[in-house]
C-alpha distance (Angstrom), angle and dihedral (degrees) to the residues before:
residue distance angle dihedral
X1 . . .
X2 3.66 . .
X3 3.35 98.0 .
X4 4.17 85.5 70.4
X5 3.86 79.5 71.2
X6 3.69 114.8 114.5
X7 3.68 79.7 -147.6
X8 4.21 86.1 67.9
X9 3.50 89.8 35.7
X10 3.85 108.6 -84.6
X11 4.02 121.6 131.3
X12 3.96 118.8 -60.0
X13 3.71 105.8 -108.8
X14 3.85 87.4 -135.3
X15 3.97 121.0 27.6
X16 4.14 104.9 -173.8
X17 4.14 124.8 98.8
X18 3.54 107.9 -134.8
X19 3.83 98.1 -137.1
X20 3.79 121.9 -136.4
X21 3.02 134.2 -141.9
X22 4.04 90.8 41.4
X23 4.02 96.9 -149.2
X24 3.94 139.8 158.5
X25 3.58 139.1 -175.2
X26 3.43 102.4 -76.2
X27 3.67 83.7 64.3
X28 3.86 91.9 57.0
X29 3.59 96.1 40.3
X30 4.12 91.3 52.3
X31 3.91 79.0 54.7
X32 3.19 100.5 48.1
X33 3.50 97.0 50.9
X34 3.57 105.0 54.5
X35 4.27 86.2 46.6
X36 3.85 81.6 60.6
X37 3.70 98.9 46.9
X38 3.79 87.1 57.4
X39 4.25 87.6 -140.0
X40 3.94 95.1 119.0
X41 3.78 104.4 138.3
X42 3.27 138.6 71.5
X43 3.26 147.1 -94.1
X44 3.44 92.4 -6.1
X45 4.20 87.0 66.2
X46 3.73 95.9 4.6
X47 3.53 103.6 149.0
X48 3.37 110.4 124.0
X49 3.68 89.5 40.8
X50 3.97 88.8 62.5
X51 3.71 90.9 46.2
X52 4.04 94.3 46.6
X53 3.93 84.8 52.4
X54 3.57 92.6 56.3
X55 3.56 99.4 46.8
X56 3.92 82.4 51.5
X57 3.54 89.4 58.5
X58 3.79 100.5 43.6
X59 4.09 83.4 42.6
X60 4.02 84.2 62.1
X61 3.56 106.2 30.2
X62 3.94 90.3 -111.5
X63 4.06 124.7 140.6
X64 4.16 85.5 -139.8
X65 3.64 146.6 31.3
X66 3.85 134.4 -175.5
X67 3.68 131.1 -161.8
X68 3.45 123.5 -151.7
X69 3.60 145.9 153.3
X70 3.53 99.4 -80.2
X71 3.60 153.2 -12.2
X72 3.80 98.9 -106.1
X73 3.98 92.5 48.5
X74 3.87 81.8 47.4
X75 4.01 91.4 65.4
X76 3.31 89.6 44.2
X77 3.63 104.5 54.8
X78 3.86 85.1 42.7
X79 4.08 93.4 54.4
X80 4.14 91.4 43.2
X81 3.95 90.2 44.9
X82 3.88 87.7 51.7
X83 3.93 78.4 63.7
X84 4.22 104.6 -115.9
X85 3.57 118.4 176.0
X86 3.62 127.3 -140.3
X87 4.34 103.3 -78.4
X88 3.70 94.5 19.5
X89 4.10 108.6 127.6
X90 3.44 136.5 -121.0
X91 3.79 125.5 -164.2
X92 3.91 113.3 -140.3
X93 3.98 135.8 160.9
X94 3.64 119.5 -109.2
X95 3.61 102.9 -144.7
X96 4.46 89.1 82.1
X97 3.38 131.3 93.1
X98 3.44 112.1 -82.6
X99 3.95 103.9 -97.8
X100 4.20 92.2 76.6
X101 4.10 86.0 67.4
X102 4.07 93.3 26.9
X103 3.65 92.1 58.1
X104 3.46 95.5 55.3
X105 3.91 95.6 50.7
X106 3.68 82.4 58.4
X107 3.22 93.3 51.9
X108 3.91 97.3 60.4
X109 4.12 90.8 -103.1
X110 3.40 138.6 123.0
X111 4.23 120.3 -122.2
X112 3.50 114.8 -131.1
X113 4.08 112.5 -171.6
X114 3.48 124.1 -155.1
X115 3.62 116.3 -179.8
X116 3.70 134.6 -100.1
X117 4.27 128.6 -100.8
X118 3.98 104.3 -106.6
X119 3.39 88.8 -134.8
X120 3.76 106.9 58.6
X121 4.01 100.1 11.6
X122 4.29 92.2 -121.8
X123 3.42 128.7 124.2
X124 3.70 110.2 -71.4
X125 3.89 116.9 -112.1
X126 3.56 94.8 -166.4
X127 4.19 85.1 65.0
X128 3.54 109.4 45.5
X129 3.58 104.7 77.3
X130 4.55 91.0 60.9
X131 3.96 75.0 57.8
X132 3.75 100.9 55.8
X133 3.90 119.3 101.5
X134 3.75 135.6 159.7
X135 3.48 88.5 -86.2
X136 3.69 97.5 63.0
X137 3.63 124.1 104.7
X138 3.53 108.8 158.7
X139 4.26 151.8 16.1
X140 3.44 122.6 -148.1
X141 4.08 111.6 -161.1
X142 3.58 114.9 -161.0
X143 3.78 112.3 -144.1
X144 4.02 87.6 -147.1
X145 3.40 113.0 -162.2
X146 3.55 96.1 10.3
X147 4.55 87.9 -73.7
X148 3.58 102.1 132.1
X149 4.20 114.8 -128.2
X150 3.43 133.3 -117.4
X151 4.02 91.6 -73.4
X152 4.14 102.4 168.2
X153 3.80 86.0 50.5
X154 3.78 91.5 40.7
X155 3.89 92.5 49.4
X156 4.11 98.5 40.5
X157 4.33 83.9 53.3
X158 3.67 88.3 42.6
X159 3.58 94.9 50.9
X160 3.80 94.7 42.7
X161 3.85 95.8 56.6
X162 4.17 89.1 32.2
X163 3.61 94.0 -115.1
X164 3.65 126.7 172.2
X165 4.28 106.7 -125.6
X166 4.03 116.1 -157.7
X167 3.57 119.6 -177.1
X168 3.54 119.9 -132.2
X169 3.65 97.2 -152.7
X170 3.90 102.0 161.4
X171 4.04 93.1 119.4
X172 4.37 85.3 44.6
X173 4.01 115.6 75.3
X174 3.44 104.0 158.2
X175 4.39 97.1 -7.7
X176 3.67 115.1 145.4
X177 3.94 131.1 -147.5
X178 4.28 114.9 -157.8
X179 4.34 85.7 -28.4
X180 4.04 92.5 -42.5
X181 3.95 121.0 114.0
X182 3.55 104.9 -117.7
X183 4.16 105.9 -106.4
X184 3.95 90.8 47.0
X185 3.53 96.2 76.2
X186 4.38 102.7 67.0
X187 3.76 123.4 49.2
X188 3.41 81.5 -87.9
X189 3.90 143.5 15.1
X190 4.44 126.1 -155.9
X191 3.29 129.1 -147.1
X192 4.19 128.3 -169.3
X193 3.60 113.0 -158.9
X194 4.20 95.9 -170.2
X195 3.18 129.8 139.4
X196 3.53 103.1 -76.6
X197 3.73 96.1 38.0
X198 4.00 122.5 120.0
X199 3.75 90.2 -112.6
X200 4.21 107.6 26.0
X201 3.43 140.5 -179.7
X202 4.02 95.5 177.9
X203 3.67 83.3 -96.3
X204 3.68 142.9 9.1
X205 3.86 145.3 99.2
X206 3.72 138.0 -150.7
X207 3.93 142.2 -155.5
X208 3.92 115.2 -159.8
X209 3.96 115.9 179.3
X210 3.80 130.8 159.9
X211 4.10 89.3 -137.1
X212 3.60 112.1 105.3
X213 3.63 94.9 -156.6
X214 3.90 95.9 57.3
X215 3.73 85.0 41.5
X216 3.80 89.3 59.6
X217 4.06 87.9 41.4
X218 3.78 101.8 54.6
X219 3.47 90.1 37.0
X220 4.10 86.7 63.0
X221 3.36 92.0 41.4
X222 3.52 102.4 55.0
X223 3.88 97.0 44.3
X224 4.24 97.3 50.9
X225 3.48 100.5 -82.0
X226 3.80 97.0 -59.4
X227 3.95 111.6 145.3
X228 4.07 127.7 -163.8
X229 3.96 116.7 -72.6
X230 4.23 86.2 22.1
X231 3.73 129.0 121.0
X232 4.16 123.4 -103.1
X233 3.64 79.6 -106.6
X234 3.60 98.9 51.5
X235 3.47 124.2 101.7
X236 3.60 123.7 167.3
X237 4.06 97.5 165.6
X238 3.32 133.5 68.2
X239 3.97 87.1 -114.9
X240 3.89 131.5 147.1
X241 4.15 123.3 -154.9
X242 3.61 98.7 -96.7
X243 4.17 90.5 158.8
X244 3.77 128.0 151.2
X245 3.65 120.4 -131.9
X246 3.29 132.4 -114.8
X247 3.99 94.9 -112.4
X248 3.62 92.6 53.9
X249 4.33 87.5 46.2
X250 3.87 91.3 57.4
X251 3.53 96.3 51.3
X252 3.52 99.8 42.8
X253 4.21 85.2 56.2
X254 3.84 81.1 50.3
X255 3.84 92.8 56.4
X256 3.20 98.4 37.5
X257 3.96 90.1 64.9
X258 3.82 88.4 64.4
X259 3.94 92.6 39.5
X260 3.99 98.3 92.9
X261 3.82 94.0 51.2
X262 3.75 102.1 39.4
X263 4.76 85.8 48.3
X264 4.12 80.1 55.0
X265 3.36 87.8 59.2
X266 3.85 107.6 42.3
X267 3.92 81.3 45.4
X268 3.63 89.2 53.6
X269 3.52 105.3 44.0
X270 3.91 93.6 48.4
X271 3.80 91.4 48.5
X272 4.13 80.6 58.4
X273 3.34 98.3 44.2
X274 3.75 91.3 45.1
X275 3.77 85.1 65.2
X276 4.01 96.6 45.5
X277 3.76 94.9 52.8
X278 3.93 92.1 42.7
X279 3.69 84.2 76.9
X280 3.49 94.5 51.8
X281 3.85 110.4 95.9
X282 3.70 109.0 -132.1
X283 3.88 96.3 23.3
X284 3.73 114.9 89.6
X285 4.12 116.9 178.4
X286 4.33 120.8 -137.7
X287 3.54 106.8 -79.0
X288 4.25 112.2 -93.3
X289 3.69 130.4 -165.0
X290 3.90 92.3 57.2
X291 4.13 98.0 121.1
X292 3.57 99.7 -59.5
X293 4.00 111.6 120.8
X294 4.45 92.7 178.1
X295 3.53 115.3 17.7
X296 4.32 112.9 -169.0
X297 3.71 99.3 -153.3
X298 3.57 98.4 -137.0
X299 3.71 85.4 174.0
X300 3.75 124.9 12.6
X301 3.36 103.8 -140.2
X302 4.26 132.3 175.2
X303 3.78 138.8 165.4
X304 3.41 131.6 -96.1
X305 3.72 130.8 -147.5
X306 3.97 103.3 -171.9
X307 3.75 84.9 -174.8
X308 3.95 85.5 82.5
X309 3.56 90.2 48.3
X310 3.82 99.7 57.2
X311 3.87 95.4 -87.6
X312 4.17 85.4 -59.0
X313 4.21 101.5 170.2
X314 3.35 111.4 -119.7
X315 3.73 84.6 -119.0
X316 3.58 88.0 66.7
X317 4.13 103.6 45.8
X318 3.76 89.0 45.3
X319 4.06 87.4 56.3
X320 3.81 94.5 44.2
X321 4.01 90.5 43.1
X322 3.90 92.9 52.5
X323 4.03 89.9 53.0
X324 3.90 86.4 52.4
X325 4.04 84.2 68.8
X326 3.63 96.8 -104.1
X327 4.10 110.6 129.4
X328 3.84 97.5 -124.3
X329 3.28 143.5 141.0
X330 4.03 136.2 171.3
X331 3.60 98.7 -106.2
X332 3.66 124.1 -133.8
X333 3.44 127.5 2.7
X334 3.65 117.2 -147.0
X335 4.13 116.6 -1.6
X336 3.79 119.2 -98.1
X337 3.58 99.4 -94.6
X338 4.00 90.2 66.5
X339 3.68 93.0 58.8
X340 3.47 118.5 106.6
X341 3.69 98.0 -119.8
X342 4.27 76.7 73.7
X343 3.35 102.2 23.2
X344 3.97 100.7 58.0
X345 3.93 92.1 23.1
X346 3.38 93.2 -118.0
X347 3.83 85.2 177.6
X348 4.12 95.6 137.5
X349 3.48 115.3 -177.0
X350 3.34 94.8 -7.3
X351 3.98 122.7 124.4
X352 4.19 94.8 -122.9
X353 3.74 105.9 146.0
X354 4.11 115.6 -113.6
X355 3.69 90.1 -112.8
X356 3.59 92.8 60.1
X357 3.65 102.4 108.4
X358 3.65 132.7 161.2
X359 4.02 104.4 -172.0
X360 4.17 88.0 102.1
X361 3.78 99.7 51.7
X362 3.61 118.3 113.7
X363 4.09 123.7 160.7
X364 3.82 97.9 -172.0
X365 3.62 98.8 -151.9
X366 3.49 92.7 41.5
X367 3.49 82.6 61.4
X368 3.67 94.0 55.4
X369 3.67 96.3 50.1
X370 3.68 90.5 53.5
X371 3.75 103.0 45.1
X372 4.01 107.1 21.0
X373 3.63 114.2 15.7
X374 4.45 134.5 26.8
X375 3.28 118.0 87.4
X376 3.81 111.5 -173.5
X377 3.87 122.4 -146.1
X378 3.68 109.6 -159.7
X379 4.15 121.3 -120.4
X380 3.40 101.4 -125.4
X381 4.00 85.7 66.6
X382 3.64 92.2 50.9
X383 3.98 90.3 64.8
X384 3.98 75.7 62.3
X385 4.17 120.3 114.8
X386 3.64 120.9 -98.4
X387 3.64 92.7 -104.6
X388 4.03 80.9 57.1
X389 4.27 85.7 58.6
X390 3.90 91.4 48.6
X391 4.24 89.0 50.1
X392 3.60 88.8 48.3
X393 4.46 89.3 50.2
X394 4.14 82.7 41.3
X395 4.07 84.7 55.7
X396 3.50 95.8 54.0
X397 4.16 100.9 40.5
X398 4.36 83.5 48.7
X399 4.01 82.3 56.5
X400 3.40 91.9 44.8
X401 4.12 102.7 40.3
X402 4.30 82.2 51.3
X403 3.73 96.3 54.5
């Protein structure tokens, strides 16, 4: 009966707030120190900035890691260091927040999208290569949702057309592809540490590589210009200070001490709940068992066939799921070419040739996942108990039994 519906004023199938950030008082006591020892920027005091790099690096098997302010300026500094030039292309997936196709406007490049695989909502492999031109110089998978891509095929193109690869890797703390921390596997690999990130300091972002040279690039970039050997008033690059602070360093290397154990879990609890809501006609989980050996479930996310729910829009379940006390939501709303940043060319002062024109692009399962299908389960939830992954199953079959 609908009126059971929490929606309608019936009991919540699950009453509990998943809290987020998780945090204790070693957190606030790492704070609190460096606030008293008065050292809280960098580089001019930047030690424990340097040392939470490293154990970033040693966390994810990289030779390097960079701080900096955030994870979209961390693309960017990634894609300028792999040395575009103003009108070269980049091939990205449209179903990502809008930073993985922003970033490369800023950087003087041209976004290319290629649609997503319907089964695990990344950037199709099987597409990319009827995308490639002269003008391309680099891909930039998104790991969305913290499911890693299709990296051997992504590599072997990349290699073939001599393509730099960098990892967006913002939904992937601690994810693994075939063994290999997601990040480790492109020239590069970026991280976001916001606020809603798997591993947060309120803000942040970082870029680990194993290339010395883009080590040495982003390093410039992100600290004004200045280069190794140079002067404090030295700046060679055209570079900006996009530095962390010390605060946000020392609780990062506090977080990231709980990081292993709390991915275990978000990888356990969705490989559970991928077998509740494989029962459920009309609910069908993201594909597994494609490469990925640890995935960190950013986002939970499944497809929804409103046909088995008497035509409900998706709209409409996600509303009456979210009063049921599960954290959800129905993900994005129109793909990334139909925003409009691409729609209007709102390109500015950025050197996008006139014939760049987005009006004609259509990814057709993009499409779907925007307007008839995701629905996103947050990752704060997926930290939950397994009793919390059987409520949120419950919530879904009460939806379905009142319809």
């Amino acid at each position: 009966m609908k009126q059971n519906l929490a929606i309608y004023g019936g009991p919540k199938t699950i009453d509990k707030i998943f809290e987020w950030p998780v945090y204790d008082e070693s957190d606030v006591q790492a704070v609190a120190e460096i606030v008293r020892s008065g050292k809280w920027g960098n580089p001019d005091c930047g030690d424990e900035v340097e040392s939470f790099e490293k154990e970033f690096a040693t966390f994810c098997g990289s030779k390097y890691a960079l701080t900096c302010v955030n994870g979209s300026v961390a693309l960017r500094l990634a894609l300028i260091a792999c040395g575009v030039k103003p009108g070269d292309e980049v091939i990205v997936p449209p179903y990502t927040f809008i930073a993985t196709a922003s970033i490369v406007l800023e950087a003087n490049c041209v976004p290319v999208f290629v649609d997503i695989d319907p089964d695990t909502y990344n950037i199709n492999a099987g597409l990319i290569e009827k995308t490639i031109t002269s003008r391309t110089k680099a891909i930039i998978p998104v790991h969305f949702a913290g499911q890693a891509c299709d990296m051997d095929a992504i590599m072997t193109i990349a290699k073939r057309h001599n393509l730099r690869v960098i990892e967006d890797a913002a939904h992937s703390h601690g994810a693994e592809y075939k063994g290999k921390k997601l990040g480790t596997i492109g020239d590069a690999g970026c991280f976001s540490f916001q606020s809603s990130k798997n591993l947060t300091s309120g803000e942040g972002g970082m870029v680990i590589t194993n290339d010395e040279g883009l080590y040495d690039m982003i390093n410039s970039l992100r600290n004004v210009g200045r280069v190794k050997g140079g002067q404090w008033y030295e700046h060679h690059f055209a570079g900006c200070n996009y530095r962390v602070t010390q605060m946000q360093a020392v609780l990062l290397s506090n977080q990231l001490k709980k990081l292993s154990a709390e991915t275990a879990r978000r990888h356990e609890n969705g490989t559970y709940l991928n077998s509740l809501l494989s029962e459920i006609e009309g609910i069908t989980p993201l594909s597994r068992g494609l490469g990925e050996t640890i995935h960190s479930y950013h986002i939970y996310i499944f497809k929804y066939d409103k046909s088995k729910f008497k035509n409900l829009s998706k709209v409409e379940f996600s509303k009456m799921l979210a009063a049921e006390g599960v954290p959800c939501f129905m993900g994005y709303p129109e793909p990334l070419y139909k925003q409009p940043l691409f729609r209007e060319k709102n390109f500015m002062c950025y050197a996008i040739p006139e014939e760049v024109d987005y009006s004609g692009v259509y990814c057709p399962e993009t499409e779907k996942a925007c307007h008839e299908e995701a629905v996103w389960i947050f990752q704060n939830s997926m930290l939950g108990t397994k009793e919390d992954m059987e409520k949120f199953a419950e919530a879904i079959l009460k939806i379905k039994d009142a319809f």
